[in-house]
C-alpha atoms as an extended CHARMM CRD file, in Angstrom:
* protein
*
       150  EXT
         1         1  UNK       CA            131.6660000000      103.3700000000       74.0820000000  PROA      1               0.0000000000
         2         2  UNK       CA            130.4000000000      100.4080000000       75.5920000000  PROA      2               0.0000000000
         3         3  UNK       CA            128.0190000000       98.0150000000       74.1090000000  PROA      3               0.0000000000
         4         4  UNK       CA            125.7470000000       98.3820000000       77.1710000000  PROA      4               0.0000000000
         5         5  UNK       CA            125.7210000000      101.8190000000       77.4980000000  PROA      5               0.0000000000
         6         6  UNK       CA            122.4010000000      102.2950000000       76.1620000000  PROA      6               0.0000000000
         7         7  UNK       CA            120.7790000000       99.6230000000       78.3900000000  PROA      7               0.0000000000
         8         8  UNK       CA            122.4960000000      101.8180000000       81.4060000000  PROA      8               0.0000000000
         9         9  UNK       CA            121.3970000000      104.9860000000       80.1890000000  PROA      9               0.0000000000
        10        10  UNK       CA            117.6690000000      103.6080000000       80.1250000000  PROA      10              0.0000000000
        11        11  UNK       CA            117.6250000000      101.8710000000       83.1290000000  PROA      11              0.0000000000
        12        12  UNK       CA            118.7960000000      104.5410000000       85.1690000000  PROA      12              0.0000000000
        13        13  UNK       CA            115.8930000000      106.4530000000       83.8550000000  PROA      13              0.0000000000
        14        14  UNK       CA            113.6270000000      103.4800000000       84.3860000000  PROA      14              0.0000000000
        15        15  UNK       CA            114.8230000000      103.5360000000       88.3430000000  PROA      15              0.0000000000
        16        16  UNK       CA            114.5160000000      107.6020000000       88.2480000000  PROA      16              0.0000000000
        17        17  UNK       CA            111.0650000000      107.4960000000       86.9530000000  PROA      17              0.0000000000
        18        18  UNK       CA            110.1950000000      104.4680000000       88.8150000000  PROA      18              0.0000000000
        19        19  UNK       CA            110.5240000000      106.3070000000       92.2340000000  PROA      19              0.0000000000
        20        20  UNK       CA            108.7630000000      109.0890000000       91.2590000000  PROA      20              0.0000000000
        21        21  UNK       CA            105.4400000000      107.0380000000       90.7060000000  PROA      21              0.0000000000
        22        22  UNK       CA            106.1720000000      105.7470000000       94.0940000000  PROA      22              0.0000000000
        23        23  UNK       CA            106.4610000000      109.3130000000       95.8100000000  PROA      23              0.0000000000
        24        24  UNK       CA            103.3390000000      110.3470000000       93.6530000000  PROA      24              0.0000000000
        25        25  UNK       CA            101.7650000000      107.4040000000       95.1100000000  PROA      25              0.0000000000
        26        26  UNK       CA            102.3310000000      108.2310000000       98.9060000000  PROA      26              0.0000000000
        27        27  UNK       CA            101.2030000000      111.9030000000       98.0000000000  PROA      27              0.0000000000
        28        28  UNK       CA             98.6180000000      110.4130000000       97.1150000000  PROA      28              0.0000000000
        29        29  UNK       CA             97.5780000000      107.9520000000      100.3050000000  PROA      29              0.0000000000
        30        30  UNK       CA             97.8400000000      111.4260000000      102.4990000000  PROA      30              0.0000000000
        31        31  UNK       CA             95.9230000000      113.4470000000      100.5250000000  PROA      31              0.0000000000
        32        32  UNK       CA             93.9120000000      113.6130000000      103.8150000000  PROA      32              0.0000000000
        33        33  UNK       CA             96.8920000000      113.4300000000      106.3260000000  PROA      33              0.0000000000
        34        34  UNK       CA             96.2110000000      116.2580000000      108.9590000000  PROA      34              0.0000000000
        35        35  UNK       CA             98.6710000000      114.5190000000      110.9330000000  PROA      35              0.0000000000
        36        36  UNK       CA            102.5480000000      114.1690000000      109.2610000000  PROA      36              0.0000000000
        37        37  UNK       CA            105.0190000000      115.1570000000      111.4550000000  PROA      37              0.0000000000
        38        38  UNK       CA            105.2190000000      115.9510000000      115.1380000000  PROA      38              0.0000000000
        39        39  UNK       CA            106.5910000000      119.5380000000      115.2950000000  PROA      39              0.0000000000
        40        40  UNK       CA            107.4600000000      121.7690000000      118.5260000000  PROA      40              0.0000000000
        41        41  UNK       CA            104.3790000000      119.6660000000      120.7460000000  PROA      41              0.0000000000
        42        42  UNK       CA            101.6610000000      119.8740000000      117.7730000000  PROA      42              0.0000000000
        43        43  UNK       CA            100.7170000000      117.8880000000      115.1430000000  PROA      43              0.0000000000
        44        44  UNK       CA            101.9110000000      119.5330000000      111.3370000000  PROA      44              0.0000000000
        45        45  UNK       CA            100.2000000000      117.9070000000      108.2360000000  PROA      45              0.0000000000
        46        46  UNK       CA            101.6270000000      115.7960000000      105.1750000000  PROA      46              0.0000000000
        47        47  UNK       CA            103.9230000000      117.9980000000      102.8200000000  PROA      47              0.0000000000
        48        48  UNK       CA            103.8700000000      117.0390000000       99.1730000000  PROA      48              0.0000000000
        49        49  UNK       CA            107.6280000000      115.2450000000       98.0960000000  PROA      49              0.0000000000
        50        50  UNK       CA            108.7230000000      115.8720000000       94.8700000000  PROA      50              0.0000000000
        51        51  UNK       CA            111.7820000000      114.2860000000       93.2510000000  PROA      51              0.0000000000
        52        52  UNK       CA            114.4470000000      116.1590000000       91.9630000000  PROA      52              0.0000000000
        53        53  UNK       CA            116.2450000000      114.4320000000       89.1740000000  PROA      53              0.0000000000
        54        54  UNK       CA            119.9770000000      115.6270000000       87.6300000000  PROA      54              0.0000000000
        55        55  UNK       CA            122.4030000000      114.1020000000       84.5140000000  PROA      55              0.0000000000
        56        56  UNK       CA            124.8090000000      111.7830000000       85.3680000000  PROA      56              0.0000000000
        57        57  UNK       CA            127.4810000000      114.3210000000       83.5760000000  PROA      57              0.0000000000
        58        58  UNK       CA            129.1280000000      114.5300000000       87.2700000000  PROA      58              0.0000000000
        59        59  UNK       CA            130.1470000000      111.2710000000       87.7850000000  PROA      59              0.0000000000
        60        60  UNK       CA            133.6080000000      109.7600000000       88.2700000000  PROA      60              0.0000000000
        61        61  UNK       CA            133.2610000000      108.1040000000       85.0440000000  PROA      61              0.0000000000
        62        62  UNK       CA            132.5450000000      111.3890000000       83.0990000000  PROA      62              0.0000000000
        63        63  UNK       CA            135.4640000000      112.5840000000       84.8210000000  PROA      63              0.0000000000
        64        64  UNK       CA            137.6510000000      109.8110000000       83.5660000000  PROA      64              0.0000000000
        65        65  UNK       CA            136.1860000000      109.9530000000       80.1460000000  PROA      65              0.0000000000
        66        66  UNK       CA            136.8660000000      113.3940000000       79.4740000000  PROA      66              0.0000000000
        67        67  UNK       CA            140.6000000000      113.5310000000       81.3900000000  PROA      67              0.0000000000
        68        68  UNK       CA            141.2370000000      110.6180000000       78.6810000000  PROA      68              0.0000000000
        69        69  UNK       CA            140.3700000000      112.6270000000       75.9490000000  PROA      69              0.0000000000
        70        70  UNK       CA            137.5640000000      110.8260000000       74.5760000000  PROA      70              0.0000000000
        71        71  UNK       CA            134.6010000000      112.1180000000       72.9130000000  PROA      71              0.0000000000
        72        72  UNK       CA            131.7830000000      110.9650000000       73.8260000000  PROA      72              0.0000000000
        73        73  UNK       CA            128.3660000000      112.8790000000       73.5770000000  PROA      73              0.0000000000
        74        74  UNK       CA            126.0470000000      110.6470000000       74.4610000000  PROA      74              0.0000000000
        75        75  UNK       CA            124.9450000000      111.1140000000       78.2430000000  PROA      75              0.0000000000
        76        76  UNK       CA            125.1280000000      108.7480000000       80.9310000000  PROA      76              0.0000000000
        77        77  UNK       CA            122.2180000000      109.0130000000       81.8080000000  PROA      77              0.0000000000
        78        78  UNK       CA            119.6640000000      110.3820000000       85.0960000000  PROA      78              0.0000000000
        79        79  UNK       CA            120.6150000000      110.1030000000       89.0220000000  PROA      79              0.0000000000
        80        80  UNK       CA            118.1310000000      111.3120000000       91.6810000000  PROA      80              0.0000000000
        81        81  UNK       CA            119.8550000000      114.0560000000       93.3760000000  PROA      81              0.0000000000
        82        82  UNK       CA            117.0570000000      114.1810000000       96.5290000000  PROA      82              0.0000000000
        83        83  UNK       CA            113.3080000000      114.4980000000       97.5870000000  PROA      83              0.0000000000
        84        84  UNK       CA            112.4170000000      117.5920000000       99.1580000000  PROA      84              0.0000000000
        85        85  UNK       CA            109.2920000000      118.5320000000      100.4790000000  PROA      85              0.0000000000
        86        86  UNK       CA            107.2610000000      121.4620000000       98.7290000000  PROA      86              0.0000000000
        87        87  UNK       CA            106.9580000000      124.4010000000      100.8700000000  PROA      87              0.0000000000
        88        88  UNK       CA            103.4560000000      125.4980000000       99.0660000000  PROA      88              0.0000000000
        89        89  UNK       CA            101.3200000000      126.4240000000      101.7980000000  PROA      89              0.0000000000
        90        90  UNK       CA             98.6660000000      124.0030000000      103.4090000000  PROA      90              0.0000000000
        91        91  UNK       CA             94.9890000000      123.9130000000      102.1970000000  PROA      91              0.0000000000
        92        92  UNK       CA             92.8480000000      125.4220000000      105.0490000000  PROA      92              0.0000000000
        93        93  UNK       CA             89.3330000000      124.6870000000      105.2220000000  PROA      93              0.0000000000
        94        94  UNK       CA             86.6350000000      125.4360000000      107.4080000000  PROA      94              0.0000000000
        95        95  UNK       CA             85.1320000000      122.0900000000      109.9290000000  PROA      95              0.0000000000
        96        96  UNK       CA             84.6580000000      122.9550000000      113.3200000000  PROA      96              0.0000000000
        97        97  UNK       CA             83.7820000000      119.2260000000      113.8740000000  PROA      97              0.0000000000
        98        98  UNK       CA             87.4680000000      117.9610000000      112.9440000000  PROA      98              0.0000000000
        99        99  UNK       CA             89.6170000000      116.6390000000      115.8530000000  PROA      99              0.0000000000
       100       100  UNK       CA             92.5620000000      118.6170000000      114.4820000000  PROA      100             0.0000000000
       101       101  UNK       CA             90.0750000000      122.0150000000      114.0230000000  PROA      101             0.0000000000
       102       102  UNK       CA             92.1710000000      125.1200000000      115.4640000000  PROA      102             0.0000000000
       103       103  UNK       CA             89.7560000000      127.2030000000      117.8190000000  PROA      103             0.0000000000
       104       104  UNK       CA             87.8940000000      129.1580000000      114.4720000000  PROA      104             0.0000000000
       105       105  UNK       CA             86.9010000000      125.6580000000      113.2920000000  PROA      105             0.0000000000
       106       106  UNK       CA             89.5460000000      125.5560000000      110.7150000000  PROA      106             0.0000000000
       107       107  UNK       CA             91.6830000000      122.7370000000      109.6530000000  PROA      107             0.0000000000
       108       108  UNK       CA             94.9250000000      122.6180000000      107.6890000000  PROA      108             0.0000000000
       109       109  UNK       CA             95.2390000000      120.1500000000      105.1600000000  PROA      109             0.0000000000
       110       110  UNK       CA             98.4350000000      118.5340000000      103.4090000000  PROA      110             0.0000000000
       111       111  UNK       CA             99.1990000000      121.1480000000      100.1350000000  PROA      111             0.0000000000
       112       112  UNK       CA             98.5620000000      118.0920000000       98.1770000000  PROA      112             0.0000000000
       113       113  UNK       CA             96.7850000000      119.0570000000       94.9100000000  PROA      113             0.0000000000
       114       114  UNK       CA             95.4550000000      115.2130000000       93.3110000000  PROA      114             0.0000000000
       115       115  UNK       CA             94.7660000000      116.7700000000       89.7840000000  PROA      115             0.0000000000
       116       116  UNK       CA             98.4850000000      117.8660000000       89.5600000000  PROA      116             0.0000000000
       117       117  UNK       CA             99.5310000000      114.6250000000       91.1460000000  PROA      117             0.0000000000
       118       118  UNK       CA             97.6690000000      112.6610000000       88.7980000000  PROA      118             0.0000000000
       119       119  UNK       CA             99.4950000000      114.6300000000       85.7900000000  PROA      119             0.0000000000
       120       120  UNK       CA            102.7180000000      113.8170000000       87.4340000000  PROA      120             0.0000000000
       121       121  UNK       CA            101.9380000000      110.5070000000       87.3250000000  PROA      121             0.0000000000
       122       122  UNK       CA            100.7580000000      110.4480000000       83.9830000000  PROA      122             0.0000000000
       123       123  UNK       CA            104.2470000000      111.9930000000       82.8110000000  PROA      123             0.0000000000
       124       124  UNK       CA            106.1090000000      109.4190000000       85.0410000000  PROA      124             0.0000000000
       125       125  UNK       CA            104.1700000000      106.7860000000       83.4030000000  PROA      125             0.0000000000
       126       126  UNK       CA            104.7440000000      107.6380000000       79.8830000000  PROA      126             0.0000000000
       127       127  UNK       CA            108.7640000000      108.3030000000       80.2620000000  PROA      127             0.0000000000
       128       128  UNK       CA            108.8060000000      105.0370000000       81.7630000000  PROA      128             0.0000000000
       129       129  UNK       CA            106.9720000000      103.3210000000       79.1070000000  PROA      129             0.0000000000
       130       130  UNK       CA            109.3440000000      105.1820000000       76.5640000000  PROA      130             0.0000000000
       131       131  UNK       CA            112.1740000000      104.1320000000       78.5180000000  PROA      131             0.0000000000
       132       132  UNK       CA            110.8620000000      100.7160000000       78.1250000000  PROA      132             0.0000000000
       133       133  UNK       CA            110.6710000000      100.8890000000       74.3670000000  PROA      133             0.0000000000
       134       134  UNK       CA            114.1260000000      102.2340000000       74.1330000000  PROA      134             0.0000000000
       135       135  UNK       CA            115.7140000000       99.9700000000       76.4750000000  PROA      135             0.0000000000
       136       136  UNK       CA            113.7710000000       96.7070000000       74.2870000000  PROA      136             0.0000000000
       137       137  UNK       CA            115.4460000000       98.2410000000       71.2560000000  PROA      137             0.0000000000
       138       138  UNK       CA            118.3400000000       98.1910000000       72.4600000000  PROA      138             0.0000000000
       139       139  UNK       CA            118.0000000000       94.5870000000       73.3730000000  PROA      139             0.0000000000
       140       140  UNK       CA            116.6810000000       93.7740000000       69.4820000000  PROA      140             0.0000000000
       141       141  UNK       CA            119.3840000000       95.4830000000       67.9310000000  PROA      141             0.0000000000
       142       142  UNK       CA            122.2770000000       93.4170000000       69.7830000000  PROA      142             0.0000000000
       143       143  UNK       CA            120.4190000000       89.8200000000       69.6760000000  PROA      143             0.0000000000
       144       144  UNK       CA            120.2760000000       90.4260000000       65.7060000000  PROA      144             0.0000000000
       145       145  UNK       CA            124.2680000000       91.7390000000       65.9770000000  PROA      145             0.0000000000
       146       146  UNK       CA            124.5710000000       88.5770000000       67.4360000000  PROA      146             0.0000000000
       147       147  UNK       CA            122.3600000000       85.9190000000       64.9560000000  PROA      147             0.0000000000
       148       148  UNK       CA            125.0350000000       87.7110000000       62.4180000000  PROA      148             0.0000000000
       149       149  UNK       CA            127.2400000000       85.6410000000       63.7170000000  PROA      149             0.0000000000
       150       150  UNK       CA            125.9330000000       82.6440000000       63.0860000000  PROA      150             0.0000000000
């Protein structure tokens, strides 16, 4: 196993968790967004992203590892497989004096719930600072493998 494969393993997750604040963040800033994506001549609001997150246990390397026979349990840590957009259904509400108002004075609104957002961000937030701690142990324990030497 490699000396580094810790620091890998955790800074994968870092980059993982670090893009999920940032798509949190943009489903945030259209929380509001009646206008998304131009669809068939009209106007369709924001949809919520989510990432979707997978092991790394697919990899050529895991390949290689296991066709060589080694045993190796340890992970190698997360990829981001894509970011869909959640089909939930948009949040309709009733203001006739909208510009994007349909003809009974209702408007649909991006399925964007901010409460749930914010706990996803929350959870992003604390996996990366987790991360963080890992990856600084990792650091510690090979700078005092290394005053050994001295």
């Amino acid at each position: 196993m490699s000396m580094f494969k810790s620091m890998n393993i955790s800074a994968s997750a870092l980059t993982a968790q670090r893009l999920r604040m940032d798509v949190i963040s943009s489903n945030m800033a259209n929380v509001d967004s009646t206008r998304g994506t131009y669809r068939n001549g009209q106007w369709e609001p924001y949809k919520r992203k989510v990432v979707e997150t997978a092991s790394k246990e697919n990899s050529f390397q895991s390949f290689l590892q296991k066709a060589s026979g080694a045993k190796d349990g340890i992970g190698n840590g997360v990829s981001i497989t894509r970011i869909k957009e959640d089909n939930a259904p948009f949040r309709v509400v009733f203001d006739p004096e909208h510009p994007d108002a349909n003809e009974e004075g209702y408007v649909e609104l991006p399925n964007v719930d901010p409460l749930k957002e914010m706990v996803d961000l929350m959870s992003a937030s604390r996996s990366y600072e987790a991360n963080v701690t890992v990856f600084n142990a990792s650091k510690g324990i090979m700078m005092k493998t290394l005053e050994l030497g001295k």
